[in-house]
N, C-alpha and C positions, 0 to 999 in steps of 0.2 A: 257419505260425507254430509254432514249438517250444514244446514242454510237456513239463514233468517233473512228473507229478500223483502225490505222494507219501500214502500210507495206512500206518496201522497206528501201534505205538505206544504211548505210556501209561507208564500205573504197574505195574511188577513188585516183588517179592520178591526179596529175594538168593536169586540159585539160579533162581530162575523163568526164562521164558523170554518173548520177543516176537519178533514177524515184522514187517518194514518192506516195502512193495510200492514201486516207482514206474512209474509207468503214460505211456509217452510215446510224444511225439507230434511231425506236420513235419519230420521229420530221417529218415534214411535209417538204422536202427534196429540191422538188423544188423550193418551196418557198424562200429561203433562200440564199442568199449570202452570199459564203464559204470566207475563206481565208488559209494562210500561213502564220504562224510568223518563228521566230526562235530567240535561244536568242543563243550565244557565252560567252563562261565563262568572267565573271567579265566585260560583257557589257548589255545595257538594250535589254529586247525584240525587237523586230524588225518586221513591218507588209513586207511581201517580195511579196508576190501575193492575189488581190481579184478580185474575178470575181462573175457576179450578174447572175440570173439568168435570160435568161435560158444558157449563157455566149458569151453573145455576145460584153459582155463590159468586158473592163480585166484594170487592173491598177498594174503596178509594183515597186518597189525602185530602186531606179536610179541605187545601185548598183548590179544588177540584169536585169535589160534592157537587153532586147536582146543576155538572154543566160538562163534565164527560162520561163518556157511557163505555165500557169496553166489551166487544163479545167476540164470540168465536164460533167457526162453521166449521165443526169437526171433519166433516164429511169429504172437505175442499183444504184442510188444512192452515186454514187461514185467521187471524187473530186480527180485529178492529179497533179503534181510538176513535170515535167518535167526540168532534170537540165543539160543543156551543158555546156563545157568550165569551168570547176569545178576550182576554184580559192583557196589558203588555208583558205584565208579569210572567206570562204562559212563553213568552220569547225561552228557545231553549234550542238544544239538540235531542229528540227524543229518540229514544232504541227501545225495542221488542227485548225479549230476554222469554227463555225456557227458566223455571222458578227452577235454582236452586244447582241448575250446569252453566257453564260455562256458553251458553251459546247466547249470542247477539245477532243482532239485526246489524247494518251498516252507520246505522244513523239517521233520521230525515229534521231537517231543518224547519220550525217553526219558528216564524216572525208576525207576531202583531203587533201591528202602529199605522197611525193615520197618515 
């Protein structure tokens, strides 16, 4: 059974920062090129970070450059969102995603504002 078990999260500050974990499972882990979406109300999904395995290649959205970082700890299974410089714009719901199947994370809520 596939699982994307997503953590982290919340309420920041403009400028602040938060970390996003997703924790998976069922699926051949390595193999796989994770990502980050995130969709913000009454706009489309958005791909924000993908990184291939074993992550040495990483590709960002321009509006995310160089203030999120995404990695992965093959070993443990686990895909990271690393978020500085927390912008309001960054308010979203963000989801984990296996590149290219159908598997998700649950969701974790990101809200910044002062």
């Amino acid at each position: 059974q596939v699982q994307l078990v997503q953590s982290g999260g919340g309420l920041a500050q403009p400028g602040g920062s938060l970390t996003l974990t997703c924790s998976a499972s069922g699926f051949t882990f390595r193999t796989f090129p994770m990502r980050w979406y995130r969709r913000a109300p009454g706009k489309d999904r958005e791909m924000v970070a993908h990184i291939s395995p074993p992550g040495t290649t990483t590709r960002y959205a321009d509006s995310v450059k160089g203030r999120f970082t995404i990695s992965r700890d093959d070993a443990i299974n686990m895909v990271y969102l690393q978020m500085n410089n927390l912008k309001p714009e960054d308010t979203a719901t963000y989801y984990c995603n296996a590149f290219l199947q159908d598997y998700w994370g649950q969701g974790t809520q990101v809200t910044v504002s002062s």
